[in-house]
N, C-alpha and C positions, 0 to 999 in steps of 0.2 A: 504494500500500500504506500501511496507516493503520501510525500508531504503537504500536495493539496486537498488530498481527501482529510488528512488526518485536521485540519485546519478547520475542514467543514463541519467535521463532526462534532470538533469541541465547539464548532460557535452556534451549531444549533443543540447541543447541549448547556451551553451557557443563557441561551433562548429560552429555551424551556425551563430554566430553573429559575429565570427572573420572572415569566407566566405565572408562574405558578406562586412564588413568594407573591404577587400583587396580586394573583385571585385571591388567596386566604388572607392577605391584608384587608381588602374591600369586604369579604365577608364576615369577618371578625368585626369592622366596625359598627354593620347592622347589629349585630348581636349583643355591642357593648350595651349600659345602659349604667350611666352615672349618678350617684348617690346626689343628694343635694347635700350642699354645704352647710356644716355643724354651726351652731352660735361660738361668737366667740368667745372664750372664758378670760375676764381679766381676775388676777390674782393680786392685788397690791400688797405691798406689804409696809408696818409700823414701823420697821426701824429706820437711822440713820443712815442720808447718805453714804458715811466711810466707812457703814460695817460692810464685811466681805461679803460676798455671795459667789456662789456658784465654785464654790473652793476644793482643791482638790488635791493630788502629791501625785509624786512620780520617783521609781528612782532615780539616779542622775551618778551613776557609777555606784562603785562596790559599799562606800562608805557614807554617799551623800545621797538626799530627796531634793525633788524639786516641787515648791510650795507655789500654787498658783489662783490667783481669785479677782475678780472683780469686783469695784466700786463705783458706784452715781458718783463721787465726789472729783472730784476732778484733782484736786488738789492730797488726795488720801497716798499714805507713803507706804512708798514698797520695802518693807523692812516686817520679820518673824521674829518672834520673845518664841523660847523654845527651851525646854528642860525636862529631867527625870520624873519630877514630883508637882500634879496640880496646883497650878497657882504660882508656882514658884519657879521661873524662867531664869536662869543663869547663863544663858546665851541669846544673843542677838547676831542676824544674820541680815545686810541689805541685800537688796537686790536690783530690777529694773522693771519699767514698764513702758507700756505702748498702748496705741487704742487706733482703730479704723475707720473713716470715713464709707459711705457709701452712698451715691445722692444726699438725699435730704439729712439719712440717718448717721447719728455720732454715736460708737459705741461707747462702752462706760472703760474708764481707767483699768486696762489688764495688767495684772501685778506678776512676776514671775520671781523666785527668792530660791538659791539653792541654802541648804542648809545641811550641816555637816565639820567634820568628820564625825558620823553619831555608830555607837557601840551595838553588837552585833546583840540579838533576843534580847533588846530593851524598850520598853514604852516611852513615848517621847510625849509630852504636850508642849500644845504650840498656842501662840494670836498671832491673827495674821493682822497687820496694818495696828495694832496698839489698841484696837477696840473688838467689840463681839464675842463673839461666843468660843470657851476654849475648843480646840480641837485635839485629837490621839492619836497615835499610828503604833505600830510595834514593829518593830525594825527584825529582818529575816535571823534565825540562829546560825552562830560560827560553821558549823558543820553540814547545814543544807547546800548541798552544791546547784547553786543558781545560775544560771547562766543568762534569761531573762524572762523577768517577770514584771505582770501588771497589777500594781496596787491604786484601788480606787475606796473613798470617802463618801 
Protein backbone atom coordinates (compact mmCIF):
# COMPACT_ATOMS: atom_id res chain seq x y z
CA UNK A 1 0.00 0.00 0.00
CA UNK A 2 1.49 3.34 -1.31
CA UNK A 3 1.68 6.37 0.85
CA UNK A 4 -1.39 7.88 -0.74
CA UNK A 5 -3.71 5.44 0.34
CA UNK A 6 -2.24 5.39 3.69
CA UNK A 7 -2.96 9.26 3.85
CA UNK A 8 -6.57 8.76 2.88
CA UNK A 9 -7.34 6.46 5.24
CA UNK A 10 -6.00 8.32 8.23
CA UNK A 11 -7.95 11.57 7.04
CA UNK A 12 -11.05 9.89 6.79
CA UNK A 13 -10.60 8.30 9.92
CA UNK A 14 -9.76 11.50 11.55
CA UNK A 15 -13.33 12.59 9.72
CA UNK A 16 -15.16 10.40 11.38
CA UNK A 17 -13.86 10.64 14.65
CA UNK A 18 -14.56 14.47 14.74
CA UNK A 19 -18.51 13.26 13.29
CA UNK A 20 -18.94 11.75 15.67
CA UNK A 21 -17.29 13.73 18.96
CA UNK A 22 -19.91 16.80 17.41
CA UNK A 23 -22.92 14.34 17.09
CA UNK A 24 -22.61 13.26 20.92
CA UNK A 25 -21.63 16.95 21.65
CA UNK A 26 -25.01 18.23 20.11
CA UNK A 27 -26.97 15.41 21.67
CA UNK A 28 -25.70 15.70 25.13
CA UNK A 29 -26.66 19.33 25.00
CA UNK A 30 -30.46 18.52 24.50
CA UNK A 31 -30.21 16.37 27.37
CA UNK A 32 -28.60 18.62 29.67
CA UNK A 33 -30.90 20.49 31.93
CA UNK A 34 -29.41 23.07 34.47
CA UNK A 35 -30.28 23.47 38.05
CA UNK A 36 -31.31 27.07 38.99
CA UNK A 37 -29.12 29.09 40.96
CA UNK A 38 -28.98 28.68 44.92
CA UNK A 39 -29.54 32.14 47.02
CA UNK A 40 -26.78 33.57 48.14
CA UNK A 41 -25.48 32.92 51.70
CA UNK A 42 -23.77 35.94 53.33
CA UNK A 43 -21.98 34.95 56.56
CA UNK A 44 -20.56 38.08 58.34
CA UNK A 45 -18.75 37.98 60.99
CA UNK A 46 -18.09 40.12 64.62
CA UNK A 47 -14.62 40.24 64.90
CA UNK A 48 -11.98 42.80 64.11
CA UNK A 49 -10.47 43.70 61.02
CA UNK A 50 -6.79 42.30 62.08
CA UNK A 51 -7.96 39.04 63.48
CA UNK A 52 -6.71 36.25 61.08
CA UNK A 53 -8.92 34.37 59.09
CA UNK A 54 -8.79 31.65 56.93
CA UNK A 55 -5.27 30.47 58.71
CA UNK A 56 -3.43 27.73 58.07
CA UNK A 57 0.42 25.85 58.35
CA UNK A 58 2.44 24.07 56.01
CA UNK A 59 5.79 22.41 56.59
CA UNK A 60 8.57 24.42 55.12
CA UNK A 61 11.46 21.85 55.57
CA UNK A 62 12.58 19.28 58.16
CA UNK A 63 12.53 21.71 61.19
CA UNK A 64 10.26 24.72 60.07
CA UNK A 65 6.05 25.44 59.38
CA UNK A 66 4.96 27.98 57.23
CA UNK A 67 2.14 30.18 59.07
CA UNK A 68 -0.33 31.74 56.65
CA UNK A 69 -3.66 33.85 57.04
CA UNK A 70 -5.59 36.61 56.04
CA UNK A 71 -6.68 40.15 57.29
CA UNK A 72 -9.41 43.17 56.28
CA UNK A 73 -6.92 45.39 57.92
CA UNK A 74 -4.63 46.58 55.68
CA UNK A 75 -2.30 47.62 57.94
CA UNK A 76 -2.22 44.01 60.26
CA UNK A 77 1.53 42.71 60.73
CA UNK A 78 2.93 39.70 59.53
CA UNK A 79 4.71 38.42 62.49
CA UNK A 80 3.73 34.69 64.84
CA UNK A 81 4.09 34.79 69.11
CA UNK A 82 4.76 30.88 69.14
CA UNK A 83 5.61 28.50 72.19
CA UNK A 84 5.45 25.18 74.18
CA UNK A 85 2.82 26.15 76.69
CA UNK A 86 -0.78 28.15 76.07
CA UNK A 87 -0.55 31.51 76.50
CA UNK A 88 2.85 31.68 76.92
CA UNK A 89 4.87 32.50 73.56
CA UNK A 90 8.78 32.61 73.82
CA UNK A 91 9.40 33.18 70.31
CA UNK A 92 8.54 35.48 67.64
CA UNK A 93 8.99 34.94 64.08
CA UNK A 94 8.33 37.94 61.14
CA UNK A 95 7.58 37.22 58.05
CA UNK A 96 5.86 38.90 54.77
CA UNK A 97 2.82 39.80 52.84
CA UNK A 98 1.07 40.49 49.79
CA UNK A 99 -2.50 40.94 48.55
CA UNK A 100 -4.02 40.97 44.64
CA UNK A 101 -5.97 43.13 42.76
CA UNK A 102 -8.50 41.92 40.32
CA UNK A 103 -10.82 44.47 38.43
CA UNK A 104 -12.83 46.01 40.85
CA UNK A 105 -11.88 43.51 43.80
CA UNK A 106 -8.94 44.03 46.43
CA UNK A 107 -8.19 41.06 48.20
CA UNK A 108 -7.60 41.38 52.15
CA UNK A 109 -3.65 41.52 53.41
CA UNK A 110 -2.16 37.79 52.93
CA UNK A 111 0.27 37.02 55.64
CA UNK A 112 2.85 34.30 55.15
CA UNK A 113 5.48 33.71 58.59
CA UNK A 114 8.00 30.78 58.44
CA UNK A 115 8.53 29.73 61.96
CA UNK A 116 11.14 27.44 63.38
CA UNK A 117 13.60 25.67 64.08
CA UNK A 118 10.77 23.83 66.27
CA UNK A 119 11.46 20.23 68.08
CA UNK A 120 10.40 17.02 66.80
CA UNK A 121 6.67 15.28 68.77
CA UNK A 122 6.06 18.64 70.28
CA UNK A 123 2.80 20.87 70.48
CA UNK A 124 3.44 24.32 69.45
CA UNK A 125 0.84 27.25 70.17
CA UNK A 126 0.93 30.14 68.13
CA UNK A 127 -1.07 34.10 67.34
CA UNK A 128 -0.95 34.83 64.31
CA UNK A 129 -0.80 38.87 63.74
CA UNK A 130 -0.63 39.69 67.96
CA UNK A 131 -4.48 39.23 68.02
CA UNK A 132 -7.40 36.34 67.84
CA UNK A 133 -7.75 33.21 68.77
CA UNK A 134 -4.69 30.88 69.82
CA UNK A 135 -3.99 28.21 67.51
CA UNK A 136 -1.89 24.40 67.83
CA UNK A 137 -0.18 22.07 65.63
CA UNK A 138 2.09 19.19 66.91
CA UNK A 139 5.07 18.83 65.17
CA UNK A 140 5.89 15.10 63.38
CA UNK A 141 8.07 12.40 65.89
CA UNK A 142 12.08 12.12 65.45
CA UNK A 143 11.67 8.64 64.12
CA UNK A 144 8.79 8.97 61.48
CA UNK A 145 10.51 8.90 58.33
CA UNK A 146 8.72 11.69 56.28
CA UNK A 147 9.42 12.46 53.26
CA UNK A 148 6.30 14.65 52.45
CA UNK A 149 3.41 15.45 54.20
CA UNK A 150 0.33 17.78 54.33
CA UNK A 151 -0.73 19.32 57.42
CA UNK A 152 -3.84 21.39 57.48
CA UNK A 153 -6.00 23.45 60.48
Amino acid sequence: MDSAWKARGFFLFFVSVVLLTFHSAVASQNEYSRHPARPIIISPHDRSDSEPQQVHISMAGRDYMRVSWITDDKKGRSVVEYGTASGEYNAVATGEHTFYKYFLYSSGKIHHVKIGPLEPGTTYYYLCGGSGPEFSFKTPPPTFPIEFAVVGE
